[in-house]
C-alpha positions as CSV (number, residue, x, y, z in Angstrom):
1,X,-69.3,21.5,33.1
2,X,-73.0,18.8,33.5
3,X,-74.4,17.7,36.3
4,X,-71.5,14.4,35.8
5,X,-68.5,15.8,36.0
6,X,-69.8,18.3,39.0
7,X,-70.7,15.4,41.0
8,X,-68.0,13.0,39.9
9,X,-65.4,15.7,40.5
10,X,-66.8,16.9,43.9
11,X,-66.8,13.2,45.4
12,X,-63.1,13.0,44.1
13,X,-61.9,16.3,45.6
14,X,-63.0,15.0,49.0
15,X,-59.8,12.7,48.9
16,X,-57.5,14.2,47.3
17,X,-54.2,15.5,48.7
18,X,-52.9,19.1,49.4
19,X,-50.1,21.3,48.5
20,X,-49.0,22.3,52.0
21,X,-45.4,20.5,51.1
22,X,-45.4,21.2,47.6
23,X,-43.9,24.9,47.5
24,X,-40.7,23.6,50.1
25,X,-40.4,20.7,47.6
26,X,-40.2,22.8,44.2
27,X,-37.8,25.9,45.5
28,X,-35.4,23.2,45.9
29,X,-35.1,23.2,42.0
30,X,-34.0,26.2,41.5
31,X,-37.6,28.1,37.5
32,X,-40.3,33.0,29.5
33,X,-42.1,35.4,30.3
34,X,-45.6,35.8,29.4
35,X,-48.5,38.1,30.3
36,X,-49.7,36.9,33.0
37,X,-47.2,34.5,34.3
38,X,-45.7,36.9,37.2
39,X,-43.3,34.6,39.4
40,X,-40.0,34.6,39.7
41,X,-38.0,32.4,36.8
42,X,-37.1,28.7,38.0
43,X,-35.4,26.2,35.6
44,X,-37.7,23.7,34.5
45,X,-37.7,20.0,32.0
46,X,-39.1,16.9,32.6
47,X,-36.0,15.5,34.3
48,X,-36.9,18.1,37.3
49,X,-40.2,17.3,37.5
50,X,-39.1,13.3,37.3
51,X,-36.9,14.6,40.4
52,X,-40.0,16.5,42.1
53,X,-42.5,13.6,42.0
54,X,-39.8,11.1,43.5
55,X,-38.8,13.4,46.5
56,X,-42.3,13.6,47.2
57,X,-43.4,10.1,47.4
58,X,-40.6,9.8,50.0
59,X,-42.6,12.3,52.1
60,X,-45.7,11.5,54.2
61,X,-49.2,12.3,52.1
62,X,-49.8,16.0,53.5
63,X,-53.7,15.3,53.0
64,X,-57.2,17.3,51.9
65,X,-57.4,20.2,51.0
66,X,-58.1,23.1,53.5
67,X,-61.3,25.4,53.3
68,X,-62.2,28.0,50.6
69,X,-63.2,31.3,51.1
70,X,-67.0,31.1,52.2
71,X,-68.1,33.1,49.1
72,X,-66.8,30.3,46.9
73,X,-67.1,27.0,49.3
74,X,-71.3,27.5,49.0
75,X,-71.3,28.1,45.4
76,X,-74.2,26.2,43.6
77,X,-73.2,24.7,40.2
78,X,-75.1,27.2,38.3
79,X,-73.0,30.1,40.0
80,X,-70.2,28.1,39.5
81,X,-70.7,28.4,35.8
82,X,-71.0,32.0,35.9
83,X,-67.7,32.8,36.8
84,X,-66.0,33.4,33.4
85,X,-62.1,33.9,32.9
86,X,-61.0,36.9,31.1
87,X,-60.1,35.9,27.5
88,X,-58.1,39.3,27.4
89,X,-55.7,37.2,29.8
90,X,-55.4,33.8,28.4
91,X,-52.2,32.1,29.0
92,X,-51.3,32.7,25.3
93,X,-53.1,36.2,24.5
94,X,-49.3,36.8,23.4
95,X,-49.3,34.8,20.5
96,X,-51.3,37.5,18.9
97,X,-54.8,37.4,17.1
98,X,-53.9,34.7,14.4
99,X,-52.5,31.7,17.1
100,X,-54.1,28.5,16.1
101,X,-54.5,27.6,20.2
102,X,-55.2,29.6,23.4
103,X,-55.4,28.1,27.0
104,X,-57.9,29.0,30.2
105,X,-58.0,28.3,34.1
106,X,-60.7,27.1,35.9
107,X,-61.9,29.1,38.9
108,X,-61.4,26.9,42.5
109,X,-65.2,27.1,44.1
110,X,-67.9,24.3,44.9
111,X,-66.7,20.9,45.1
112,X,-63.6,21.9,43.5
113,X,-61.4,22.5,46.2
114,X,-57.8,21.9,45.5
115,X,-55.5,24.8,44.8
116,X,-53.4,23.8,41.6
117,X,-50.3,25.4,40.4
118,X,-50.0,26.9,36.8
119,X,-46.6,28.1,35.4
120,X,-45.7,28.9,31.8
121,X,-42.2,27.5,30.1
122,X,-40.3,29.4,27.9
123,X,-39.2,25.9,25.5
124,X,-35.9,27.4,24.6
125,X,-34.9,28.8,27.6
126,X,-36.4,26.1,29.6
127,X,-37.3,28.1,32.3
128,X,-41.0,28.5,34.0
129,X,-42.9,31.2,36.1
130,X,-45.8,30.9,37.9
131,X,-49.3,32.1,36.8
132,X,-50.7,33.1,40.3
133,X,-54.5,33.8,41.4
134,X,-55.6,37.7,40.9
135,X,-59.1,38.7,40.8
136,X,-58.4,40.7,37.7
137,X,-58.2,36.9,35.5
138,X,-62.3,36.1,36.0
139,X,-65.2,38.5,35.0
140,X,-67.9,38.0,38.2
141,X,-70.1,40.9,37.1
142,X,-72.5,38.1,36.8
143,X,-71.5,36.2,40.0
144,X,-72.8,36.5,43.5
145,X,-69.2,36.2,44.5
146,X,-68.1,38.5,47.1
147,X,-64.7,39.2,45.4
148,X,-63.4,41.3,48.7
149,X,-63.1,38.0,50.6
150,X,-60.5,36.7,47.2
151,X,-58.3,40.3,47.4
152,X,-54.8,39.7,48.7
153,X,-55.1,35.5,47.9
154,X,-52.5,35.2,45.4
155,X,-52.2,31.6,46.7
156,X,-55.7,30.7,45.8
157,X,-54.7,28.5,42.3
158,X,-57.0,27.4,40.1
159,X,-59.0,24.1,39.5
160,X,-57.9,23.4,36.3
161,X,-57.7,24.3,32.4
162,X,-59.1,24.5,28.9
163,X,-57.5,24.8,26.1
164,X,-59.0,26.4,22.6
165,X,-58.3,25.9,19.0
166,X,-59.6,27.8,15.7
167,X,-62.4,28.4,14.6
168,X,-63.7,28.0,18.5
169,X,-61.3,30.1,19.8
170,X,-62.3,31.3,23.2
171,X,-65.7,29.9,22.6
172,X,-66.0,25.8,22.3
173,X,-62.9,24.0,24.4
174,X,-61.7,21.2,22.9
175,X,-59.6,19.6,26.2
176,X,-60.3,20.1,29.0
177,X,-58.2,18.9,32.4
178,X,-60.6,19.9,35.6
179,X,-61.0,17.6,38.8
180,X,-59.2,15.2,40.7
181,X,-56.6,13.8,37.5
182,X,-59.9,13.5,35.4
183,X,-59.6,15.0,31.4
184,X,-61.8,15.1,28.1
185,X,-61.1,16.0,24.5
186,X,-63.4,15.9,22.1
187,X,-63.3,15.0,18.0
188,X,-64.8,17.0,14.9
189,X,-68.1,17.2,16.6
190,X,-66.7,19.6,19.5
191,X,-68.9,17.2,21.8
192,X,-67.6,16.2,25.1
193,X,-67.9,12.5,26.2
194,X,-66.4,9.9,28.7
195,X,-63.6,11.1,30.3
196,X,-59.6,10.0,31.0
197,X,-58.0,9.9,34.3
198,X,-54.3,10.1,35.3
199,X,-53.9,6.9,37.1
200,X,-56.5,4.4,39.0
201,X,-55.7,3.2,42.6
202,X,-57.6,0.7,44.4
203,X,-61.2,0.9,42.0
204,X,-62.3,-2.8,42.9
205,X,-60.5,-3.8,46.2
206,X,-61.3,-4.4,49.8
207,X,-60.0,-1.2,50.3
208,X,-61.6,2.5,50.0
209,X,-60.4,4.2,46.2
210,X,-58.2,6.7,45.9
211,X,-58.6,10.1,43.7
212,X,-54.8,11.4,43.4
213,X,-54.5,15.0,42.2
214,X,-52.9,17.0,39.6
215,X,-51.3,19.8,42.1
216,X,-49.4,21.5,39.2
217,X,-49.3,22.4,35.5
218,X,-46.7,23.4,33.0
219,X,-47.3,24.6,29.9
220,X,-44.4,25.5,27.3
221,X,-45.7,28.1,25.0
222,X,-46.9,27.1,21.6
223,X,-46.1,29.2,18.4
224,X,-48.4,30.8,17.0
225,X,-49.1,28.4,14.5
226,X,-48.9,25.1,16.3
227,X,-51.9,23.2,17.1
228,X,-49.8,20.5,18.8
229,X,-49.1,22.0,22.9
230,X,-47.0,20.4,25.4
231,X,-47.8,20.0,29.1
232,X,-46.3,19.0,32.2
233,X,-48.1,17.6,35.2
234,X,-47.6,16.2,39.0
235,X,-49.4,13.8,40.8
236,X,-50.4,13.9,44.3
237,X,-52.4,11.3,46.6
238,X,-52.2,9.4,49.8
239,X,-50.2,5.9,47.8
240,X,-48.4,7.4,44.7
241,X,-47.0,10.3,42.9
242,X,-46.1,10.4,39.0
243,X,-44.8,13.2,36.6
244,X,-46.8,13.4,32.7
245,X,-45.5,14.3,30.0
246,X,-48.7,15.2,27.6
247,X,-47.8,15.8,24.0
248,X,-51.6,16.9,22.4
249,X,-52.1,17.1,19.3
250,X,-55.6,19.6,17.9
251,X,-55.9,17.4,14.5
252,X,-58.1,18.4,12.6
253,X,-61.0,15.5,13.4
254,X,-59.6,14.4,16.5
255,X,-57.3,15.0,19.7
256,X,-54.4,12.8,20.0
257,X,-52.3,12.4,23.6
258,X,-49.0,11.1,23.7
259,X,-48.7,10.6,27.2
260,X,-45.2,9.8,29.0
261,X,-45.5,8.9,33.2
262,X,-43.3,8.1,36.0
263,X,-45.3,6.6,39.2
264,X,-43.4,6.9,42.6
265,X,-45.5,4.3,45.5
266,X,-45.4,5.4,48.4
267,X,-47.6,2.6,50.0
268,X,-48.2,-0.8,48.8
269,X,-51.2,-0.8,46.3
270,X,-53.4,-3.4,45.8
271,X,-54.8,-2.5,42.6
272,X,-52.7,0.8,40.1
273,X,-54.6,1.3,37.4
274,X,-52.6,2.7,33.9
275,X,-54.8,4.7,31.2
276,X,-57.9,4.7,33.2
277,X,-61.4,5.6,31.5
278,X,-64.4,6.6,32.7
279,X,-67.8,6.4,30.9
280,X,-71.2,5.9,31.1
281,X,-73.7,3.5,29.8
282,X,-77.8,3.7,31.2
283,X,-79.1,1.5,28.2
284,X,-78.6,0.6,24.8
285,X,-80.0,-2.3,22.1
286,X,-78.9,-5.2,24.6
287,X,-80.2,-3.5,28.1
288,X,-83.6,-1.8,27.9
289,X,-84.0,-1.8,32.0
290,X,-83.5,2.0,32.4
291,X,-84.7,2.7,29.0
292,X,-88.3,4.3,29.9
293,X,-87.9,7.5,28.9
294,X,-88.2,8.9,25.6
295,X,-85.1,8.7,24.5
296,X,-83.9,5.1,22.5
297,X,-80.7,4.6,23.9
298,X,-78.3,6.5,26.3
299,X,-74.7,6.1,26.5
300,X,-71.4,8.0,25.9
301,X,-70.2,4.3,25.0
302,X,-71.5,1.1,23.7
303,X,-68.7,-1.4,24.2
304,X,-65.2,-2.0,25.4
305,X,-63.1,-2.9,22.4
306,X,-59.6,-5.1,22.7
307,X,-56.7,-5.8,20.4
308,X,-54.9,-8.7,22.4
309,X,-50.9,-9.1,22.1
310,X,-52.0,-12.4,20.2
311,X,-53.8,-10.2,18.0
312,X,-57.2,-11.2,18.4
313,X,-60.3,-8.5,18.4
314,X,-62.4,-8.5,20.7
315,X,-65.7,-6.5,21.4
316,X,-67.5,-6.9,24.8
317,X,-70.8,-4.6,25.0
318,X,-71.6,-2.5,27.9
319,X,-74.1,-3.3,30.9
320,X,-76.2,-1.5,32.7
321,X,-75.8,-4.5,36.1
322,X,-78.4,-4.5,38.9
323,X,-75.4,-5.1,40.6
324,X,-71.8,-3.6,40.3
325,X,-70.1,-6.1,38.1
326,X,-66.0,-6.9,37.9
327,X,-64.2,-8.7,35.0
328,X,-60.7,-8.5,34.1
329,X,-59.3,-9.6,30.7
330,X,-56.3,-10.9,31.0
331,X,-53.8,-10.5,28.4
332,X,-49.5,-9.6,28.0
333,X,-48.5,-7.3,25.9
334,X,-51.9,-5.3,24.6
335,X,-51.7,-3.7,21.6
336,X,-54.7,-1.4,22.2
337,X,-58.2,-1.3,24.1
338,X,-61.0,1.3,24.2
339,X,-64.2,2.5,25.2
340,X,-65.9,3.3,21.8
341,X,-69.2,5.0,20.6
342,X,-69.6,3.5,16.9
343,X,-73.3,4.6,16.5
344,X,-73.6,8.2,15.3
345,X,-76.7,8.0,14.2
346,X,-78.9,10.5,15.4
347,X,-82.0,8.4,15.4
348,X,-80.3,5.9,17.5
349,X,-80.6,8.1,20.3
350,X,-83.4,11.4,19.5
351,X,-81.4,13.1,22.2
352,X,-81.0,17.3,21.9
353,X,-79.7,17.8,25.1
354,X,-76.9,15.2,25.6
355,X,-76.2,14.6,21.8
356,X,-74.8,11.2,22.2
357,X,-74.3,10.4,18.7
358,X,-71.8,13.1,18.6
359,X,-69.8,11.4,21.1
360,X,-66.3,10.6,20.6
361,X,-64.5,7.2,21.2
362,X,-61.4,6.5,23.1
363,X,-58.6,4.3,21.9
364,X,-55.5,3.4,24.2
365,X,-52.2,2.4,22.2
366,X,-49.2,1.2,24.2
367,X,-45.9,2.3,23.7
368,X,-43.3,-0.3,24.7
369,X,-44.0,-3.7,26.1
370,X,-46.5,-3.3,29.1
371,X,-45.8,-6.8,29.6
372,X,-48.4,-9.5,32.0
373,X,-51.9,-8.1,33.0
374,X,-55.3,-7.5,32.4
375,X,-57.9,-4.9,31.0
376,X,-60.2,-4.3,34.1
377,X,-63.7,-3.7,33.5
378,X,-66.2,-2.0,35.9
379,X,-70.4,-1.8,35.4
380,X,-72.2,-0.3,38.6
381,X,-75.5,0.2,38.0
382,X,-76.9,3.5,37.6
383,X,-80.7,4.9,37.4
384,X,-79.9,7.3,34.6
385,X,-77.6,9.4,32.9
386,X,-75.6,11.7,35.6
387,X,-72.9,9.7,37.0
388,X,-70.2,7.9,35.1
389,X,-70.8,4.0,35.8
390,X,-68.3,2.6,33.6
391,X,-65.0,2.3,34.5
392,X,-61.6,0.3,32.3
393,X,-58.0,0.3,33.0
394,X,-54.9,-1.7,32.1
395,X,-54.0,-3.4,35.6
396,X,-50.0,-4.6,35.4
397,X,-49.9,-8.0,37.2
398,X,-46.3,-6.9,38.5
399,X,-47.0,-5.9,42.3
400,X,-46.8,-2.1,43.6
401,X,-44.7,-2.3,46.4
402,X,-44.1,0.8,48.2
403,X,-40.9,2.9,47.4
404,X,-41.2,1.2,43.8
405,X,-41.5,3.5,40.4
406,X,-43.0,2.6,37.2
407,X,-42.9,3.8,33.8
408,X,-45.4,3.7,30.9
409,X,-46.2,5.4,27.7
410,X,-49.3,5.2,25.7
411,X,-51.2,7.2,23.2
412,X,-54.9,8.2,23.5
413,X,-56.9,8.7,20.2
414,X,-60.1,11.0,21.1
415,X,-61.9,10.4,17.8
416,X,-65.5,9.2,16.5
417,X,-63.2,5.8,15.4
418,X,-60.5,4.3,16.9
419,X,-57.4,4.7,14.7
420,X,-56.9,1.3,14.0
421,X,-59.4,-1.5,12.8
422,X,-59.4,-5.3,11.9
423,X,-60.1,-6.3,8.8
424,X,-62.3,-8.8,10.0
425,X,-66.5,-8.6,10.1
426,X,-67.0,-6.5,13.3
427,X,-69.7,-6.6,15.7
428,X,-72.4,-3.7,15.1
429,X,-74.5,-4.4,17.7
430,X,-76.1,-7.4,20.4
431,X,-79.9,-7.6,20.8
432,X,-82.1,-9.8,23.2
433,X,-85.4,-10.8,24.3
434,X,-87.7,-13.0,24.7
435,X,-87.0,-16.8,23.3
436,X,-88.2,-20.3,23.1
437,X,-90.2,-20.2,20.0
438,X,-89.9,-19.0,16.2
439,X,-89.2,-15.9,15.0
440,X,-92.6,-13.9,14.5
441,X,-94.3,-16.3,16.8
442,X,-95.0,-16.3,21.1
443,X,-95.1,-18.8,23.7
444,X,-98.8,-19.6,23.6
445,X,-100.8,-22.6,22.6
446,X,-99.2,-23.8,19.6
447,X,-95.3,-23.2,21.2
448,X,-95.0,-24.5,24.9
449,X,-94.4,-22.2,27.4
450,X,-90.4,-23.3,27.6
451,X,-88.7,-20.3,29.2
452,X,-85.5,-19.0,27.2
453,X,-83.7,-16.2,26.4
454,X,-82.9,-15.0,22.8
455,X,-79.6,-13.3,21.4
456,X,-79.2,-11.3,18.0
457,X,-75.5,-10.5,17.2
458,X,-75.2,-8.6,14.1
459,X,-71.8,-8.7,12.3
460,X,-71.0,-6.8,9.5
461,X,-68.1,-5.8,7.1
462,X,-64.9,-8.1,6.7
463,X,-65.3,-11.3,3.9
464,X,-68.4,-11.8,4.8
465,X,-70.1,-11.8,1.5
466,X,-67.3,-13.8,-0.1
467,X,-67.4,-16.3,2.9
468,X,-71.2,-16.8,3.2
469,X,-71.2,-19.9,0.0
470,X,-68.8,-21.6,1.6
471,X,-71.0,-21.5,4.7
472,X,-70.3,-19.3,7.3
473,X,-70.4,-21.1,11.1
474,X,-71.2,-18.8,14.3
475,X,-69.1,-20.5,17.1
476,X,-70.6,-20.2,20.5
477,X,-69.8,-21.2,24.0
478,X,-71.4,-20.1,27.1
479,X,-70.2,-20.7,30.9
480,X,-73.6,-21.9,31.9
481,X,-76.9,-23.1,30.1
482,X,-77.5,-24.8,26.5
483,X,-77.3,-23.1,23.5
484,X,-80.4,-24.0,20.8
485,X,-82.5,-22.7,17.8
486,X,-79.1,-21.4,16.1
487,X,-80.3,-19.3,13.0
488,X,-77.8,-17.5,10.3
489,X,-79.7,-14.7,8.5
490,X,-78.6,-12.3,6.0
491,X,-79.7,-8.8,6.8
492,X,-79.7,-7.1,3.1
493,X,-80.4,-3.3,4.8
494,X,-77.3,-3.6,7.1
495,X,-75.0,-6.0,4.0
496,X,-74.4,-8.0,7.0
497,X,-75.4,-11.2,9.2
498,X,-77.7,-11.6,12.2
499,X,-76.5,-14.7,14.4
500,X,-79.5,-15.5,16.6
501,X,-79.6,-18.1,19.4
502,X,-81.4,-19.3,22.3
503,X,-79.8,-19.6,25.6
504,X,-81.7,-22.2,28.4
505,X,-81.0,-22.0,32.1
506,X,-80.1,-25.8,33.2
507,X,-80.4,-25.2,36.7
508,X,-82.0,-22.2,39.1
509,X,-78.7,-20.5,39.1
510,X,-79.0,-16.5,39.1
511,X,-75.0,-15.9,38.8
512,X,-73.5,-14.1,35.1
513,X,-73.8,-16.1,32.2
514,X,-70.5,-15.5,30.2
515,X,-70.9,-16.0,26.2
516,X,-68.2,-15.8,23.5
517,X,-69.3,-16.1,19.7
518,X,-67.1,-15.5,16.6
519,X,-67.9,-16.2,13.3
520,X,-65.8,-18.8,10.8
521,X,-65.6,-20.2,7.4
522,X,-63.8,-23.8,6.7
523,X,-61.1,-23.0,9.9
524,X,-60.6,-19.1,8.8
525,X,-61.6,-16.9,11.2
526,X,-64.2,-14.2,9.9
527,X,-65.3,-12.0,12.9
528,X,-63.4,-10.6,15.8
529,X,-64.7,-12.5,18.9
530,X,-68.3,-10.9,21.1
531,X,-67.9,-11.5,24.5
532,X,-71.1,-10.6,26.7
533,X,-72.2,-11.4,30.4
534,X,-76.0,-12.1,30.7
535,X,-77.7,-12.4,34.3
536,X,-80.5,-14.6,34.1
537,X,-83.2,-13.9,36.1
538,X,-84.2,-15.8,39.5
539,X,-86.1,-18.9,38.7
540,X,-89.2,-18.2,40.4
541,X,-89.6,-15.2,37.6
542,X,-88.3,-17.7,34.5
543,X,-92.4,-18.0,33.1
544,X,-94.6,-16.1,29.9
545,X,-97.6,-14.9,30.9
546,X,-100.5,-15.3,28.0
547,X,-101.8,-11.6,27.6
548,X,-104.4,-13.1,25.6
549,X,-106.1,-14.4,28.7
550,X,-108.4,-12.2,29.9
551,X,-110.1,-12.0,33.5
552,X,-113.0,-10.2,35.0
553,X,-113.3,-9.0,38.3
C-alpha cells in the first residue's frame, strides 16, 4: 500500500456507510466449505445478492463506521504494513500446492475503518459461508498490536483483498480490492498504477462527494487450475446500493474484468458516475510546472483516450491545472474510453521508486447500448505525486431519481495497451513552449518581442508515409486566439510527423483555450483527433525578457 492509496482511502472511509443493518438484511436469505470459511451454510447467486442490494436501498443509510479497537485506530502506515496475513490460511490454501491463484484479506486498522464481510461459495452447490475475523489469520510478531484487545472480535471483518497468481504466488498481488469501492490490477510488469472504483456519486456538483462502500465479498472457489476467479460484491452509501458481478481473468500480460452491476437510488443524485477511474498526472512533455525535481516526467497516465459511438478517436492529454478543471465529452453510445500510459520507456521517466514506465493502462468497453451521455473528466491540481488528481467516468444523461435501478456491463482491460486500436496515425505526444519566432531562434533584436505560445503534436503510425506526397493538412481550430506559423515536419527518428503551431491571445482573457487538431490527406481522415485545453497566462505576465541584457548594481 504508498503513501496514495493510504491517504486516498482514509479520506474515503470517513464517509462511508456501516454494516449495522446488513446482518438482519442477509439472514433473510436463507447461505462449500473451505478452511477457513467457518459460518453457517446460506444459499447464495447473483439473483440473491440482486434481491439484497434492492431491500437495502429501501432502508435508511445506517451511516460511518463505528470505532476500532484503540490498538489498531492509532496505527501509523508503516505498522499498518507490518501486519501480514498468514499464507498457511489463504482463502484457497485447499486447492493444494500447484493452484494457479490464491486469495488474502486485508487487516481493518488506520484509516481503514469499515468492517467488510468475506464468504466463500461452493459454485456447484451454490451455497456460501462466512470467513470471520480470528487472530490466528495475521502474523503480528512484528506489530506493536496489542492482539488481547482483538480476542473474542469475531465481528471485526477485514478491509479488503488480494488475490495471487503463479509465479508470484503469495508474494507479488496482482488485484487488489482495498478502500472505499477503490481496485487495481496490474499487467506483465506486476506494477500497480491508477486505480478503478465501483461507482462515482456527486464528483463535480454543488454537493459534497460520496465514497459508497463494498460491505461484502463472495468469492466462488476456483479450480485449481483456473486463473480466471469470480466474485460477488455489495454496495453500500448514503444515495445508492448496487450488486457486481466481477468475472477476472489473470491473462498472461494483463488482467481482464467483466464487470456486471445493478444500482438501487435511494436519493436523487445529481451526478452517478459508471466505470469510474482514478489516476494521477504531476507533469509530463506538455506541463513542466511541477516538474523540478529530478525526475523527467511523473504520471501513472498521460492522456484520456476515446472511441466515440460515431467511431471517431480521440486523444485528449492530461493537465496538471492551477485550478481544478471540469470537461465532459459528450457522446451516445461509447464504444470505449481510457486512461492510458503509452510511454514505457524508462528514460522517459529515470524513476526507481515509482517505476512509472511500468505502469499499466486502463481501457473501458461497454457491453450493451449505454445510450446519451458524456465521459467526465476531472484535473485538480496537485504539488506532486501522492494523491490521485485525475479523475474520468461515463456520466448517463438519464436522471437518477430516487427508488430508480440501473444496469450496466462493461469490460476493463488492465494492460500496458488498450486492447483495441485505430488504424489511424495516433498521437504520441503534445509539446509546448515558448513561440513567436523561428524554430532555433528567440525573441530578441532581429524577431520582435510578439508574445505567443508554441504547440508540437507528434503523430505517428497509420498512412502517414503513403499520405505525406499527396500532402498531408493538420486541421486546427481553437475556442479562442489565432492560430499562425503552421509548420509540417517529418521526424525521421520517430517515422512520424511533428505539427507545430503558434497560438496568439486576441484579447487579455485568462479563461481555457480549447484546441482540436487532426491530420488529413485530400478529405481522408489520417489521425485520430487531439483535443487539449491550454490556460494562457494573465496579460500583465504575456512578455520575453532578453537575458542577454545585463545590469549592474
Amino acid at each position: 500500500m504508498n503513501r496514495r492509496l493510504f491517504m486516498k482511502a482514509s479520506v474515503a472511509c470517513a464517509a462511508v456507510s456501516s454494516l449495522s443493518g446488513f446482518s438482519a438484511l442477509f439472514s433473510r436469505y436463507a447461505l462449500a466449505e473451505t478452511t477457513i470459511a467457518d459460518g453457517r451454510a446460506r444459499a447464495f447467486d447473483y439473483d440473491v445478492l440482486r434481491n439484497m442490494a434492492a431491500d437495502l436501498a429501501r432502508q435508511p443509510w445506517s451511516g460511518a463506521p463505528g470505532p476500532l479497537p484503540d490498538t489498531l485506530a492509532t496505527l501509523t502506515p508503516q505498522a499498518y504494513n507490518a501486519i501480514q496475513y498468514d499464507a498457511n490460511h489463504s482463502l484457497w490454501n485447499g486447492n493444494g500446492p500447484d493452484r494457479q491463484l490464491d486469495a488474502q484479506f486485508f487487516h481493518v486498522g488506520m484509516g481503514f475503518k469499515r468492517r467488510i464481510r468475506m464468504f466463500a461459495v461452493d459454485a456447484a452447490s451454490r451455497e456460501a459461508r462466512e470467513v470471520h475475523y480470528r487472530p490466528e489469520l495475521f502474523n503480528y510478531q512484528k506489530t506493536a498490536v496489542d492482539v488481547k484487545q482483538l480476542e473474542g472480535k469475531n465481528d471485526l471483518g477485514f478491509a479488503g483483498f488480494r488475490v495471487f497468481k503463479r509465479p508470484e504466488l503469495a508474494r507479488r498481488d496482482i488485484v487488489s480490492f482495498l478502500g472505499a469501492s477503490y481496485f487495481r490490477a496490474v499487467d506483465d510488469t506486476w506494477q500497480y498504477g491508477l486505480s478503478a472504483r465501483g461507482v462515482a456519486v456527486n464528483t463535480f456538483t454543488n454537493g459534497q462527494e460520496e465514497f459508497p462502500d463494498f460491505t461484502a465479498f463472495w468469492f466462488e472457489t476456483p479450480a485449481a487450475g483456473d486463473t480466471t476467479f469470480v466474485v460477488y460484491a455489495l454496495l453500500d452509501g448514503p444515495s445508492v446500493t448496487g450488486a457486481f458481478k466481477f468475472t477476472i481473468d489473470c491473462e498472461a500480460q494483463r488482467v481482464v474484468m467483466a464487470i456486471d452491476n445493478h444500482l438501487f437510488a435511494r436519493k436523487d443524485i445529481a451526478q452517478l458516475g459508471i466505470a469510474p477511474m482514478t489516476s494521477m498526472f504531476s507533469c509530463g512533455t506538455n506541463e513542466r510546472r511541477m516538474c523540478d525535481t529530478i525526475h523527467p516526467q511523473i504520471h501513472d497516465s498521460d492522456r484520456l483516450a476515446m472511441w466515440t459511438g460515431s467511431g471517431e478517436w480521440i486523444c485528449r492529454p492530461l493537465n496538471n491545472p492551477q485550478k481544478l478543471q471540469f470537461n465532459a465529452y459528450q457522446d451516445n453510445n461509447p464504444r470505449g474510453f481510457g486512461l492510458l500510459q503509452l510511454d514505457h520507456n524508462f528514460d522517459t521517466y529515470q524513476d526507481v521508486m515509482g517505476w512509472y514506465d511500468k505502469r499499466p493502462s486502463l481501457w473501458v468497453e461497454p457491453q450493451g447500448k449505454w445510450g446519451k451521455g458524456a465521459i467526465n473528466l476531472m484535473e485538480i491540481p496537485t504539488t506532486g505525486e501522492t494523491l490521485d488528481n485525475i479523475v474520468c467516468f461515463w456520466q448517463p444523461d438519464e436522471p437518477i431519481k430516487a427508488g430508480s435501478d440501473h444496469h450496466f456491463a462493461y469490460t476493463l482491460y488492465w494492460s500496458a495497451l488498450p486492447p483495441v486500436q485505430s488504424q489511424l496515425a495516433r498521437v504520441k505526444a503534445t509539446r509546448t513552449g515558448m513561440g513567436g519566432f523561428p524554430e532555433g531562434w528567440a525573441p530578441g533584436e532581429h524577431y520582435p518581442q510578439v508574445w505567443a505560445r508554441r504547440f508540437a503534436v507528434d503523430f505517428i503510425g497509420g498512412d502517414l508515409a503513403a499520405a505525406a506526397p499527396k500532402g498531408i493538412e493538420p486541421v486546427i481550430t481553437v475556442s479562442s486566439g489565432t492560430v499562425k506559423q503552421v509548420e509540417i515536419l517529418y521526424v525521421e527518428p520517430m517515422k512520424g510527423f511533428r505539427i507545430q503551431f503558434d497560438w496568439y491571445p486576441t484579447s487579455d482573457a485568462s479563461g481555457p483555450v480549447d484546441m482540436r487538431m487532426f491530420l488529413r490527406a485530400q478529405g481522408e481522415t489520417l489521425s485520430e483527433t487531439w483535443l487539449y485545453q491550454y490556460f494562457p497566462p494573465p496579460a500583465e505576465k504575456r512578455r520575453y525578457v532578453d537575458d542577454r541584457v545585463m545590469t549592474i548594481s
